[in-house]
VMD Tcl script that draws the C-alpha trace (Angstrom):
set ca {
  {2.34 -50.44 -7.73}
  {3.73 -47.27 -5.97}
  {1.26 -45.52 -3.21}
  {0.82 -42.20 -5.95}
  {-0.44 -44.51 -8.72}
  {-2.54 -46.83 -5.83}
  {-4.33 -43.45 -4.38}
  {-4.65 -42.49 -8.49}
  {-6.66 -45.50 -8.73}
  {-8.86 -44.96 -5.86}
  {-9.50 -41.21 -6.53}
  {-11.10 -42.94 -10.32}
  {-13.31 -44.80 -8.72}
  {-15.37 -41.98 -7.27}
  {-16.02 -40.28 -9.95}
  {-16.54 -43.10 -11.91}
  {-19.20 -41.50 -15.03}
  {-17.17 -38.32 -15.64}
  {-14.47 -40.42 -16.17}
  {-16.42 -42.59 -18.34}
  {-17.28 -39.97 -20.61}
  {-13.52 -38.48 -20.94}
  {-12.72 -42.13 -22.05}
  {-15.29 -42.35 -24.43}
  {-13.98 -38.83 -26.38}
  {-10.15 -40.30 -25.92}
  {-11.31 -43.14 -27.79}
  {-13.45 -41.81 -30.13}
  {-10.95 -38.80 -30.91}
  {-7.90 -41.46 -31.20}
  {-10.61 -43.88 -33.25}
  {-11.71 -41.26 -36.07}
  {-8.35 -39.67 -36.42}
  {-6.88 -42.92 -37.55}
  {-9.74 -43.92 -39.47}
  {-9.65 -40.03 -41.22}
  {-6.03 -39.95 -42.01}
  {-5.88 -43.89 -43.30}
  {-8.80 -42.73 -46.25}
  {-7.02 -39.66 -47.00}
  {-3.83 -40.98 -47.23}
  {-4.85 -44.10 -48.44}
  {-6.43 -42.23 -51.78}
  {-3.16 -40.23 -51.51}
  {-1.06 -43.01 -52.51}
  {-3.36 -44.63 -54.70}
  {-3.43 -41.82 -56.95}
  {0.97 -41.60 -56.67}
  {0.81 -45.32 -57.78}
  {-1.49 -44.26 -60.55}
  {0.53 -41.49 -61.93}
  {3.97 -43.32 -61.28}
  {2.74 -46.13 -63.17}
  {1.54 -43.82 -66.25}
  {3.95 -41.33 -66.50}
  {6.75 -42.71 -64.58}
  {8.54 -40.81 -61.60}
  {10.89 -38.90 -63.66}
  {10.70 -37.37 -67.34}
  {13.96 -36.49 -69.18}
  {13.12 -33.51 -72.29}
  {13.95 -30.70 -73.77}
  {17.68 -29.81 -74.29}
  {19.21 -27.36 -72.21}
  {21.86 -25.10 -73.98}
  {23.50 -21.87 -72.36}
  {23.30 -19.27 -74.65}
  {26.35 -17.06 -75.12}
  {26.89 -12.65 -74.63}
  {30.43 -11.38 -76.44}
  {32.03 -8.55 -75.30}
  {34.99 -6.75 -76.67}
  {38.24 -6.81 -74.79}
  {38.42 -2.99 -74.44}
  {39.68 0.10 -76.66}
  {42.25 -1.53 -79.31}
  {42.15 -5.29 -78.16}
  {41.37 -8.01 -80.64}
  {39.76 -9.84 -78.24}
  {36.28 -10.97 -77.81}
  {35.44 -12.44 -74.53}
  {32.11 -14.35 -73.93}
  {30.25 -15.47 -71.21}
  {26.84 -17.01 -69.87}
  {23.67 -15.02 -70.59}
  {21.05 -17.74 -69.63}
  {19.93 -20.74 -70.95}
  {17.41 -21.47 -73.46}
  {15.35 -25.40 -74.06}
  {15.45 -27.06 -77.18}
  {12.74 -29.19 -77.80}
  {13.22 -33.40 -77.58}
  {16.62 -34.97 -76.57}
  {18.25 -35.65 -79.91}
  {20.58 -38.20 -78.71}
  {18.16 -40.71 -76.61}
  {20.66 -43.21 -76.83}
  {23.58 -41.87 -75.10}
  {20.77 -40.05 -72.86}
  {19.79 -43.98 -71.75}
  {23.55 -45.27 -71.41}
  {24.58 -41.83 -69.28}
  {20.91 -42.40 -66.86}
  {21.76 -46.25 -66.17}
  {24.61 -45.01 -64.17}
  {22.79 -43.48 -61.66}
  {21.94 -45.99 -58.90}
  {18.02 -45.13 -58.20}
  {17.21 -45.50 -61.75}
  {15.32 -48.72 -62.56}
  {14.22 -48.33 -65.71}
  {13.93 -46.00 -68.86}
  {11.67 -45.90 -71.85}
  {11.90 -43.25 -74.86}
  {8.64 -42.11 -76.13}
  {8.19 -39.92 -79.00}
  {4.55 -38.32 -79.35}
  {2.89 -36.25 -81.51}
  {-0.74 -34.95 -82.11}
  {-2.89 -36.92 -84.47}
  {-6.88 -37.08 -85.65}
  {-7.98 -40.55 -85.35}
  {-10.32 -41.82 -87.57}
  {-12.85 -44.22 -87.11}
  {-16.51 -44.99 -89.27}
  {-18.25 -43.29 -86.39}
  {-16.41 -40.38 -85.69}
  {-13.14 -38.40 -85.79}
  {-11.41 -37.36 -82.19}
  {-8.19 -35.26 -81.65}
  {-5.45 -37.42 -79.93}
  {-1.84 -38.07 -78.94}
  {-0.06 -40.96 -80.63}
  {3.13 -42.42 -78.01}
  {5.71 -43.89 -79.97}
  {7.19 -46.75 -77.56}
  {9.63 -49.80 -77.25}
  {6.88 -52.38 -75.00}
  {9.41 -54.27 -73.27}
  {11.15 -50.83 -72.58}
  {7.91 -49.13 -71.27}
  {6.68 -51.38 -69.46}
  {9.94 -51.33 -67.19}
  {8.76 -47.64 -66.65}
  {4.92 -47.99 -66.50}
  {1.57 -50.44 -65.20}
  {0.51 -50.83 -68.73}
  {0.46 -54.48 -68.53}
  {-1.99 -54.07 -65.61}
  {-3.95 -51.43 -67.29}
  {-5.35 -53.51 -70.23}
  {-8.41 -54.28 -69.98}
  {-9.66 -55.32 -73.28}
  {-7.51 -57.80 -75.71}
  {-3.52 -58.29 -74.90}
  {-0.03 -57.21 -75.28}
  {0.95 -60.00 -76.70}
  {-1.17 -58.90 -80.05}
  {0.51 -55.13 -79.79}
  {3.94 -56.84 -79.60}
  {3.39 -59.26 -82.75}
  {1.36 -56.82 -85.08}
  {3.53 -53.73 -86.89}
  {0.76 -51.68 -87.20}
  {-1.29 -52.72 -83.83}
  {-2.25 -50.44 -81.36}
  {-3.27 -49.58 -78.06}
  {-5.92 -47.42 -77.51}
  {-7.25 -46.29 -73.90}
  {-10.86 -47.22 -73.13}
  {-12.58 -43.27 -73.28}
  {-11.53 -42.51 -76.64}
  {-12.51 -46.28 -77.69}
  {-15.94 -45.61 -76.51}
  {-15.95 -42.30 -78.20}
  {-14.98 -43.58 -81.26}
  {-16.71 -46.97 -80.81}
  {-13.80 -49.03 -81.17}
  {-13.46 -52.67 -80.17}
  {-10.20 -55.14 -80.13}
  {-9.53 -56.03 -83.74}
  {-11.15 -52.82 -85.16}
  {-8.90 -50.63 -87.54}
  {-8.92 -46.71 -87.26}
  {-6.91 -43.89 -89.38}
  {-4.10 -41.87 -88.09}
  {-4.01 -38.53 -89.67}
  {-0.78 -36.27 -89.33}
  {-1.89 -33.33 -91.04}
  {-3.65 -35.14 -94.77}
  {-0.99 -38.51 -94.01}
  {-2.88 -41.30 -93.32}
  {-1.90 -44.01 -91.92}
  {-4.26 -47.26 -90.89}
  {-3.31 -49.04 -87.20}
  {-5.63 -51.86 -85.73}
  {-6.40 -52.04 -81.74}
  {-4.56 -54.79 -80.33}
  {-5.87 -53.98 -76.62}
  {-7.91 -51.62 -74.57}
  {-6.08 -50.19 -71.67}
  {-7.86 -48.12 -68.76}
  {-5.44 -46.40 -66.18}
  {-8.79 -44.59 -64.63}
  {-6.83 -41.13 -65.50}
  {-9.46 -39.63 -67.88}
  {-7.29 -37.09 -69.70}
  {-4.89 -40.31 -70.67}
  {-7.56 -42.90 -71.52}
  {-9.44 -40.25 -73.68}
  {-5.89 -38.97 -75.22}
  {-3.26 -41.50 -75.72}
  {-2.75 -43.51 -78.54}
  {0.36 -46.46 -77.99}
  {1.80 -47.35 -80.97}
  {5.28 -48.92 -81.82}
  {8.20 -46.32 -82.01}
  {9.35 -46.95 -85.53}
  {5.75 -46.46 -86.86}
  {5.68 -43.73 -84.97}
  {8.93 -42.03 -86.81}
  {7.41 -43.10 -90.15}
  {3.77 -41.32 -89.30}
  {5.32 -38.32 -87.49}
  {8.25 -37.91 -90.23}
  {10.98 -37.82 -87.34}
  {13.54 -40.37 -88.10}
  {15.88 -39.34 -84.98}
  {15.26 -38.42 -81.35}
  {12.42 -38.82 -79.36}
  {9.99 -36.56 -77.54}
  {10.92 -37.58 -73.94}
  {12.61 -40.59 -71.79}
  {10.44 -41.88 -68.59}
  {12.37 -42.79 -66.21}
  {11.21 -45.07 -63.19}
  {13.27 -45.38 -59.95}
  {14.09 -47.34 -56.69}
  {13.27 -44.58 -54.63}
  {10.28 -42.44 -55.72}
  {10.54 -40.16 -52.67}
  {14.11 -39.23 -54.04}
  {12.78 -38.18 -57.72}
  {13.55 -34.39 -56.58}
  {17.37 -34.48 -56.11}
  {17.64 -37.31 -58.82}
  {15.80 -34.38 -61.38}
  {18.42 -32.00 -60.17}
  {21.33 -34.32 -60.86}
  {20.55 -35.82 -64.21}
  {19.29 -32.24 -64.91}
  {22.84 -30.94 -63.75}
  {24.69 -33.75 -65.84}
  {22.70 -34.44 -68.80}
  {22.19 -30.78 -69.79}
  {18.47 -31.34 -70.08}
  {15.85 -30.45 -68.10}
  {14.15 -33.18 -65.77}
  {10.68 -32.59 -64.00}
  {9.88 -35.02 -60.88}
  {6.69 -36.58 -60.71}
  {5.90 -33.96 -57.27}
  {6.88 -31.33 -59.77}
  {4.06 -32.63 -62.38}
  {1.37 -33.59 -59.50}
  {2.18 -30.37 -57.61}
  {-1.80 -29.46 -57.37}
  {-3.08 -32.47 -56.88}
  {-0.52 -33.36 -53.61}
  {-1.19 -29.86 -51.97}
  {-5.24 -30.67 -52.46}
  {-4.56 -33.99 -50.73}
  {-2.66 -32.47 -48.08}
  {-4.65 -29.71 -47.66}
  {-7.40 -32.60 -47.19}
  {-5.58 -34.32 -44.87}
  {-4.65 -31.29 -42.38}
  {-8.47 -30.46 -42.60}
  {-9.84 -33.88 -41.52}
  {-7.27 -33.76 -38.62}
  {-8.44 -30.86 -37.23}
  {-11.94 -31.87 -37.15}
  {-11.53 -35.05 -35.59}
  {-9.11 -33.27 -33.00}
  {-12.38 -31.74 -31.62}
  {-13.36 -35.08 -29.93}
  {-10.01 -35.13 -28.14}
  {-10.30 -31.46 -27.14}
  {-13.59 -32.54 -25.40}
  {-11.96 -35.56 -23.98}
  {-9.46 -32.82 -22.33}
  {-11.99 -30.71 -21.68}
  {-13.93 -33.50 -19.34}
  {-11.05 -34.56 -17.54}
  {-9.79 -30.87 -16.60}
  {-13.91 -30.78 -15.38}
  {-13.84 -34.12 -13.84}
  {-10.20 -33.73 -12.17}
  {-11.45 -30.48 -10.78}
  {-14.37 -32.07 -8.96}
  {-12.24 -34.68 -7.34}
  {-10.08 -31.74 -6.37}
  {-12.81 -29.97 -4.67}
  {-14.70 -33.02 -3.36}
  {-10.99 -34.91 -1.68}
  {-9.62 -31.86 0.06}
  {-9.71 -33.74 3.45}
  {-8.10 -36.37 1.87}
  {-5.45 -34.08 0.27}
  {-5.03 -32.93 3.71}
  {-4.46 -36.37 5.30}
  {-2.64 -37.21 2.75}
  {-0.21 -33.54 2.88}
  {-0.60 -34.26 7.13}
  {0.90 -37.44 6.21}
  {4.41 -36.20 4.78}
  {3.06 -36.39 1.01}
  {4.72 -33.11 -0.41}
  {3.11 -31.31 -3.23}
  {4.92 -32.86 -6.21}
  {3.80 -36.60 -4.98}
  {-0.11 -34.83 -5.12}
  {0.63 -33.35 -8.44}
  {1.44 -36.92 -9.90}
  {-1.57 -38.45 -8.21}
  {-3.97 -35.86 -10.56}
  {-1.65 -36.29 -13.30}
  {-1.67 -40.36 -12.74}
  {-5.30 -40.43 -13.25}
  {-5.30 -38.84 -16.51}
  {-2.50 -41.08 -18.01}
  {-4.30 -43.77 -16.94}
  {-7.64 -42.62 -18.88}
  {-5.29 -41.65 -21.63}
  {-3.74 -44.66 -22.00}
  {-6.84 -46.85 -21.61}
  {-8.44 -44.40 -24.34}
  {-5.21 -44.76 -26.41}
  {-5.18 -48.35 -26.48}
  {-9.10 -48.88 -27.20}
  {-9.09 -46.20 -29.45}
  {-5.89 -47.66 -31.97}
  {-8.20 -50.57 -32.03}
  {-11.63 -48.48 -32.78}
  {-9.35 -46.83 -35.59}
  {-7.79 -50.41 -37.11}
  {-11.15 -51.86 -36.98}
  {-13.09 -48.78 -38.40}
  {-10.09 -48.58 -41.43}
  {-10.77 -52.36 -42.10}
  {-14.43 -51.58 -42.30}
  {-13.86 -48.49 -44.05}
  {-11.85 -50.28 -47.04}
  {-14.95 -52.55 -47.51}
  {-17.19 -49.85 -48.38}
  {-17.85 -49.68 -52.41}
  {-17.14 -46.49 -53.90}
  {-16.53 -46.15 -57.65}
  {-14.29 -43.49 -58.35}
  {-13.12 -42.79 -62.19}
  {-11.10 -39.82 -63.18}
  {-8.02 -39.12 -61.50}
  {-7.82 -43.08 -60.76}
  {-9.86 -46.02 -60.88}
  {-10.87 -47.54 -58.08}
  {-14.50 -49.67 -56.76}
  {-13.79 -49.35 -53.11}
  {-12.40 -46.41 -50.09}
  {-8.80 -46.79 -50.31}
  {-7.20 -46.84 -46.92}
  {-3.26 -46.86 -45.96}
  {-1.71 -49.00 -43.31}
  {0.64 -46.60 -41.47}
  {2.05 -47.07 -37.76}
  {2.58 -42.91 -37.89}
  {-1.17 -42.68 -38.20}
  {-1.23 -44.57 -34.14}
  {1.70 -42.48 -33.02}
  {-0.07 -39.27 -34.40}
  {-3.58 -39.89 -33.04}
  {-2.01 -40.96 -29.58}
  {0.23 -37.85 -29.07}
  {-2.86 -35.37 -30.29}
  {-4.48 -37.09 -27.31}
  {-1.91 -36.89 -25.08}
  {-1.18 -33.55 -25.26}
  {-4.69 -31.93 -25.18}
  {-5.72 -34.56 -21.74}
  {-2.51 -34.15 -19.97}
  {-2.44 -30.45 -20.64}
  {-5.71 -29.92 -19.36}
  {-5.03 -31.88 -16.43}
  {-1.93 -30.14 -15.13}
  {-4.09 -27.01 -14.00}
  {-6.16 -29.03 -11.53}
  {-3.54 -30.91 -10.46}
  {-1.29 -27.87 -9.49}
  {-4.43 -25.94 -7.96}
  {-4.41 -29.92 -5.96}
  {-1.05 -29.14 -5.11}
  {-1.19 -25.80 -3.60}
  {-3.44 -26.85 -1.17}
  {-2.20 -26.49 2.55}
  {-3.71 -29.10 5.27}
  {-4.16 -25.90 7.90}
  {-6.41 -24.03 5.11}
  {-8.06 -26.94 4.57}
  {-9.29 -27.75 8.37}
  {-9.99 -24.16 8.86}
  {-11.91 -23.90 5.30}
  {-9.98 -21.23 4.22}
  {-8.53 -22.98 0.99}
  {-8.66 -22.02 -2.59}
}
mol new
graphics top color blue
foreach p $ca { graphics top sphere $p radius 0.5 }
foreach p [lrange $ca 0 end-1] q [lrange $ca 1 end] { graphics top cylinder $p $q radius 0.2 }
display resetview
């Protein structure tokens, strides 16, 4: 141990309650910002896995055709040149096929699924309910989606065996008062068309459980009178974090336009964020009093050892090695604080994820969701670190300017 960090140690000891208490913040500030940003990014990625697994991380429409100006060569020419005036969408891709074969080259895709919806009325002896029906290959979709975790009523082995079976998410059945086996009408403006519910699925997102309607593609063509193309191809990837610059490839290649799933979630990721930033600055308030104590507590020592800063200056110490005995005590609160604290905040996230809290809407879940994430530590540490050792660099300068002949004469500042 070198003399600076031995005399550090000492200096501690005397004030021994202020120090106490500048410990206490550190660790409760450290503590409650882990705890904070594990539940807010914890729901965070729930809610990504929820919409990943519904909609898939990237969605492959409308095709994208430049649309063409002409312009006559000049005074006596023949000649019509033409050039690019903009682009204009047409609606489904009309060639899903070749769409599929041309996306399987790129390396981050893992899966694709062509869906073709349309709006429908369903139909049942209790009431009528406006809808969505998605026209779908299973094995295909569920490369591309959670629905074979989202059932929660009947199976997908029924769906894949029955022509005309359907799934049907669990709002709408209880709107309609539908159970597994029960057959419902699809009407497609006056065409009817009767489907039975093979399962129940439940992905906790109301606007899809009280909307969608899965039935096989082909059925679909037949009730929606489209015999070629498809509405839209999900695509799932490796990488979900890379869905941005994927979009702007395939959109670049395939000539039709590809929106990310950060493009679709946009609101709800800037509310989370927004949520996030928020908690962190509220929590931050313990560690500004933890700074706050220890720039009070190191200037007390300051004022209470100035004979012993004299001895000590007397001795041959020169101001920097007086400067890192100040700044020595706070990094050793800080790090004590640090330490306790990353275990207040793992302990307190553990404890946190037990709590029941049953949350349907946006996603299902019975229970705070919390995230496991070393950055949460390294965050909460250097918040700490910079508001204690900042506020202890004043004292310990004022420490440092201290002369031993002002000192016996009681002259010093």
């Amino acid at each position: 141990m070198s003399p600076n960090l031995r005399i550090a140690c000492r200096f501690l000891t005397a004030k021994k309650r202020a120090m106490l208490m500048s410990l206490s913040c550190t660790v409760l500030g450290v503590g409650l910002f882990i705890v904070t940003q594990a539940t807010t990014s914890g729901f965070e990625d729930f809610f990504i896995k929820t919409i990943l697994g519904t909609d898939g991380a990237l969605r492959i429409q409308d095709q994208i055709q430049d649309t063409l100006r002409s312009m006559n060569g000049g005074a006596g020419s023949d000649f019509l040149f033409s050039h690019r005036d903009g682009v204009k969408y047409i609606e489904g891709v009309e060639e899903p096929k070749a769409v599929i074969s041309a996306l399987r080259e790129f390396s981050n895709v893992s899966g694709t699924s062509a869906v073709l919806r349309g709006n429908v009325l369903v139909r049942s002896s209790f009431k009528n309910e406006s809808a969505q029906v998605f026209g779908i290959d299973l094995d295909e979709h569920l490369k591309v989606s959670d629905l074979n975790h989202q059932i929660v009523q009947g199976d997908l082995s029924t769906f894949r065996e029955a022509p005309t079976g359907a799934l049907v998410g669990k709002v709408l059945a209880d709107r309609l008062q539908l159970d597994v086996g029960n057959s419902f009408l699809l009407d497609v403006q006056g065409q009817l068309r009767r489907f039975r519910v093979s399962a129940i699925y439940e992905t906790g997102i109301a606007d899809v459980d009280k909307a969608r309607v899965y039935v096989h593609i082909n059925e679909a063509r037949s009730l929606l009178k489209k015999p070629i193309g498809v509405t839209f191809i999900q695509v799932n990837l490796f990488d979900k974090n890379r869905a941005p610059q994927d979009a702007a490839q395939m959109q670049e290649v395939l000539r039709h336009s590809a929106s990310p799933w950060q493009e679709r979630e946009k609101a709800w990721l800037s509310a989370f964020r927004a949520l996030s930033v928020s908690s962190a600055i509220t929590v931050s308030v313990f560690t500004l009093i933890a700074g706050l104590a220890m720039f009070n507590t190191l200037a007390m020592i300051v004022l209470e050892k100035t004979k012993d800063i004299a001895i000590l200056r007397s001795m041959g110490y020169e101001r920097r090695d007086i400067t890192q005995i100040f700044l020595w005590q706070a990094a050793i609160v800080l790090a004590i604080g640090a330490v306790l604290g990353a275990l207040v905040g793992a302990v307190g996230t553990f404890a946190v994820s037990l709590i029941p809290l049953p949350i349907n809407g946006i996603f299902k879940t019975e229970t705070f969701q919390v995230s496991w994430n070393a950055w949460h530590y390294v965050e909460a540490v250097l918040t700490a670190a910079i508001m204690v050792m900042a506020a202890s660099i004043i004292p310990a300068r004022r420490a440092a300017r201290l002369e031993p002949g002002d000192i016996v004469r009681g002259t010093a500042q």
